[in-house]
C-alpha positions in Angstrom: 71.0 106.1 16.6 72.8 105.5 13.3 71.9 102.8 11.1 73.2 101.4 7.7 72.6 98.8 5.8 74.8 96.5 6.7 74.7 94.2 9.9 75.7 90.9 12.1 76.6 89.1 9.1 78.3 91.9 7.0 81.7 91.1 5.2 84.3 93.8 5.5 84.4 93.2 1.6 80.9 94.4 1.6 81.4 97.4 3.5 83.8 98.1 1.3 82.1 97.7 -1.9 82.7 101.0 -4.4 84.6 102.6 -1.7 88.4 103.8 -3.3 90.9 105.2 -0.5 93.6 105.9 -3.3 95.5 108.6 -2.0 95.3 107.3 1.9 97.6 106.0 4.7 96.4 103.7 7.0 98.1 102.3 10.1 96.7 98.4 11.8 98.2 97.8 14.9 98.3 94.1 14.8 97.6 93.6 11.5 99.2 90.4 11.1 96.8 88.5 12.8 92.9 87.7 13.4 90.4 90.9 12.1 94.1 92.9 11.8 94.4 91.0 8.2 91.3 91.1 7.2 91.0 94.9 8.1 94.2 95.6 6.0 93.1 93.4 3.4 90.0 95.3 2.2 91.5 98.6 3.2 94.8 97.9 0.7 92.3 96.7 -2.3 90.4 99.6 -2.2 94.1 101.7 -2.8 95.3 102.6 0.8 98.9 102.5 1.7 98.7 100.0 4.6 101.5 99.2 7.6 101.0 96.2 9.8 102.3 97.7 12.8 102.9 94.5 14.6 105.7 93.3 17.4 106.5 90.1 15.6 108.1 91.6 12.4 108.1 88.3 10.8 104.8 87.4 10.8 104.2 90.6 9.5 106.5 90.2 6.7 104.6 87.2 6.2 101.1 88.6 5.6 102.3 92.0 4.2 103.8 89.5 1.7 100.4 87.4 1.4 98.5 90.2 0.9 100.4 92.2 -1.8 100.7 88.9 -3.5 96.6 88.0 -3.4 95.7 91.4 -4.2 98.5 92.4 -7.0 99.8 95.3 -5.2 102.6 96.5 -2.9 100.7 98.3 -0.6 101.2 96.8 2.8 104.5 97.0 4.5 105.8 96.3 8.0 106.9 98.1 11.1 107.9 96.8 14.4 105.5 98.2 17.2 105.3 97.0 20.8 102.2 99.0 22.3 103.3 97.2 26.0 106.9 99.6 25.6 106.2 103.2 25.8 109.2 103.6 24.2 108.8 101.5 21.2 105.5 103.4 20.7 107.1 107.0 20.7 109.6 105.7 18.3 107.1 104.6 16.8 105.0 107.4 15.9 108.3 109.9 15.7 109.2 107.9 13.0 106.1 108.1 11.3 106.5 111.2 8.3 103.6 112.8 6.0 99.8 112.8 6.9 98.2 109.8 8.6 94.3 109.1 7.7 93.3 106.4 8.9 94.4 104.9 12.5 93.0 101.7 13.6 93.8 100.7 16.6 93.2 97.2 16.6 95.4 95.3 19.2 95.0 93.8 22.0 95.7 90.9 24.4 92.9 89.1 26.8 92.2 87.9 30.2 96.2 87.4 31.6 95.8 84.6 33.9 97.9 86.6 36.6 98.9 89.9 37.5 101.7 90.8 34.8 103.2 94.5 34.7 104.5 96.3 32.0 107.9 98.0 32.5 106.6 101.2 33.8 104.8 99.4 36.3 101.3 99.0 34.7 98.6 96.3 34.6 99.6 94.9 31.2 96.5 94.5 29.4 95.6 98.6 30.2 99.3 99.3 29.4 98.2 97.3 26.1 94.7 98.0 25.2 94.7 101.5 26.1 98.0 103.3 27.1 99.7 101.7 24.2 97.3 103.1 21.6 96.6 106.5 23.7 100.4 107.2 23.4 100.5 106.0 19.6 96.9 108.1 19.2 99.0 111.5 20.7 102.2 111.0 19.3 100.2 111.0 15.4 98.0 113.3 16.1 99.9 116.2 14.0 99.6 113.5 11.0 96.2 112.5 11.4 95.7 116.5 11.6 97.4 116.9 7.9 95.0 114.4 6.5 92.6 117.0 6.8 89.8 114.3 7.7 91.4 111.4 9.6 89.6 108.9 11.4 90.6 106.7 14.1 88.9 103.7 15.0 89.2 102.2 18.5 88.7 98.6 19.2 86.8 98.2 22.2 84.4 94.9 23.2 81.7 93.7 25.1 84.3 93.4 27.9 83.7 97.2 28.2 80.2 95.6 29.6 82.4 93.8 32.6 84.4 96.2 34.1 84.5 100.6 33.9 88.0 102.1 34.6 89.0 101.7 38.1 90.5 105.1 38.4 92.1 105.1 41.5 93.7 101.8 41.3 93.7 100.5 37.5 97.1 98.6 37.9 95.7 96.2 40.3 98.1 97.3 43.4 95.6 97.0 46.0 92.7 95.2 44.6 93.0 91.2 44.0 93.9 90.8 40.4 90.9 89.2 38.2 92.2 88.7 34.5 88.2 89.6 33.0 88.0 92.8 35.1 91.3 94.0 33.8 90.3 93.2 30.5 87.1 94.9 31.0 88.9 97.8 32.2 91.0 98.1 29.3 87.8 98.0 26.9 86.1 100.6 28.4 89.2 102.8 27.9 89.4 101.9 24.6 85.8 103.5 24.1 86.6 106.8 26.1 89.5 107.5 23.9 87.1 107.6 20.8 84.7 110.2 23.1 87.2 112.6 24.3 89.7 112.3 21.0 86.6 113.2 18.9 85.9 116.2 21.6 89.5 117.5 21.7 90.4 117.0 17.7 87.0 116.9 15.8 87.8 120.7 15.1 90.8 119.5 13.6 89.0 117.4 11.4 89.9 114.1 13.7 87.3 111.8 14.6 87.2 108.5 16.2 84.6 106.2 16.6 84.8 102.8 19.0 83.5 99.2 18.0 82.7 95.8 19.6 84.0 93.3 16.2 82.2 90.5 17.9 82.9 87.3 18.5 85.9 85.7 16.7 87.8 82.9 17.5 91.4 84.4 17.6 94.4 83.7 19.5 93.0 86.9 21.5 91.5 83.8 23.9 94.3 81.7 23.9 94.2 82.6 28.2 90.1 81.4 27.9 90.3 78.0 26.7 88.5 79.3 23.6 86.0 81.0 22.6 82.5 80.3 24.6 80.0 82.2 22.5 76.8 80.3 21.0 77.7 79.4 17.6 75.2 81.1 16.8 76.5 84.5 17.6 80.4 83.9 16.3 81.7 85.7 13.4 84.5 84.9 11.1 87.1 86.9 10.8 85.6 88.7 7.6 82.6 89.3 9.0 84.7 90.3 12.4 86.8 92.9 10.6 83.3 94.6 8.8 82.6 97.2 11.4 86.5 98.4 12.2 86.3 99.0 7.9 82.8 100.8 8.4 84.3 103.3 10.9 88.1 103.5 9.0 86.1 104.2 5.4 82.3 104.0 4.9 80.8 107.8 3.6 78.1 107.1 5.7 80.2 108.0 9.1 81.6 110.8 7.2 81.7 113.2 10.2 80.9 110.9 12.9 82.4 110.7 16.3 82.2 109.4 19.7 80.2 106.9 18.7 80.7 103.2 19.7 78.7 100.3 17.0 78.2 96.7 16.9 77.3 94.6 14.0 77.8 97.7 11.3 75.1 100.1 13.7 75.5 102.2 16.5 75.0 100.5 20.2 72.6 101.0 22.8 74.3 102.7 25.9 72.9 100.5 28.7 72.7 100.7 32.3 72.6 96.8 33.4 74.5 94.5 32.1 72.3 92.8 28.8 72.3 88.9 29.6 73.5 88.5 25.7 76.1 91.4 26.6 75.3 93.7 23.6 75.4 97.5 24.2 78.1 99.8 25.7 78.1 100.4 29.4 76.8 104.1 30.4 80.7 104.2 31.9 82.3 103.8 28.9 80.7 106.4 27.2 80.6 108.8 29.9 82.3 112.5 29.2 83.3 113.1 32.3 85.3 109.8 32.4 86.6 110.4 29.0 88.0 113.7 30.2 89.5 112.0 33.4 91.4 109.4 31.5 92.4 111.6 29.1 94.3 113.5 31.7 95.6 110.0 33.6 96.9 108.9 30.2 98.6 111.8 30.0 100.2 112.2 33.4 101.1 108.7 33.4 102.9 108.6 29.9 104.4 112.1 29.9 
């Protein structure tokens, strides 16, 4: 198990504490809101060229704006991204020119109250959470390849602790829809693309690592009535965004993949759901699975 010194109440300014990433590129999907700012925030102070890719351009603008101001730099800028639209991903990433080194594949959406389908026919939140970012993860990988030591960080949660992939019907066509199951679904993908990216690319010099942030109240629960963990177990969004900026930048995971960390550490896999829901499912960290999704991503988005 890897451990460093940091923990639950960790900053992302802490993690990133003597840390410079002059010289870097980084790419936040949904960095214009909740641990997205934060995440871009540090990762610009310490010298990385940062891009918010975000569907509401203006709001991007906004922060990109906010942050360049606060920090005295122009290194954030904006680009439109829609992870629901396959095609506004694989313009997305054929757009995208020069080496890529640090992906962070931060957005998501929550616990749809019904059964919503992305163009293609897909459960939205796995066409969201995971297909979105699998596509965008692909379509760079001859980028993160030219960094010559990229690393991708994929946000997963304890949702991944509700739900594994339900391979042979993940868009909900014959089971009853249930908005947390979905979700869960889509989290658990989230931490198989780490495992079998890190297998396929790692030779490459690619590796990807997953994380649970925590809890943080975000618009991520506007569907939830808010958030409902203990107080005290809630982050802010400083604290939410330290373990995404541990995985994108520490030395100490130089080398590290297929790994999936809470609170700055590595996570227990567990068998049974934990009643205060920390760990990582057995599932969602299996190979095999890894390898299977890998191969429905593909056959789904080709």
């Amino acid at each position: 198990m890897i451990t460093t010194p940091f923990g639950f109440a960790t900053t992302a300014d802490e993690v990133m504490q003597g840390i410079d990433l002059h010289g870097q590129r980084a790419i936040v999907t949904g960095g214009a809101s909740g641990i997205g700012i934060d995440t871009a925030r540090v990762l610009a102070a310490a010298g990385a060229e940062v891009t918010l890719a975000v569907r509401n351009v203006d709001a991007g603008k906004a922060v990109a704006t906010a942050l360049n101001q606060a920090g005295g730099h122009s290194n954030v800028r904006v680009a439109y991204l829609d992870l629901s639209e396959q095609a506004s991903v694989k313009a997305f990433a054929a757009a995208w020119q020069g080496p890529l080194h640090l992906l962070i594949n931060n957005a998501g959406i929550m616990a749809l109250p019904s059964l919503s389908l992305s163009a293609e026919g897909w459960e939205m939140q796995f066409a969201t959470n995971f297909l979105g970012h699998f596509t965008l993860s692909t379509g760079l990988h001859r980028a993160l390849a030219a960094a010559q030591g990229a690393r991708i960080v994929s946000v997963s949660s304890s949702g991944n602790l509700i739900a594994p992939v339900l391979f042979d019907d993940p868009h909900f066509a014959f089971m009853p829809y249930d908005p947390l199951v979905a979700y869960g679904q889509s989290k658990s993908a989230c931490a198989l693309l780490a495992l079998e990216a890190t297998r396929r690319w790692a030779n490459e010099g690619i590796f990807a690592n997953a994380l649970n942030p925590g809890a943080i109240a975000t618009n991520l629960q506007r569907h939830t009535g808010g958030l409902k963990t203990p107080e005290a177990r809630r982050k802010n969004t400083a604290q939410g965004a330290a373990t995404s900026v541990l995985l994108a930048a520490s030395p100490l995971l130089e080398g590290v993949g297929g790994k999936y960390f809470e609170d700055c550490n590595e996570a227990a896999v567990v068998t049974h759901r934990p009643a205060d829901y920390r760990g990582v499912a057995h599932y969602a960290m299996d190979p095999a699975n890894a390898a299977r999704l890998w191969k429905l991503g593909l056959s789904l988005t080709a």
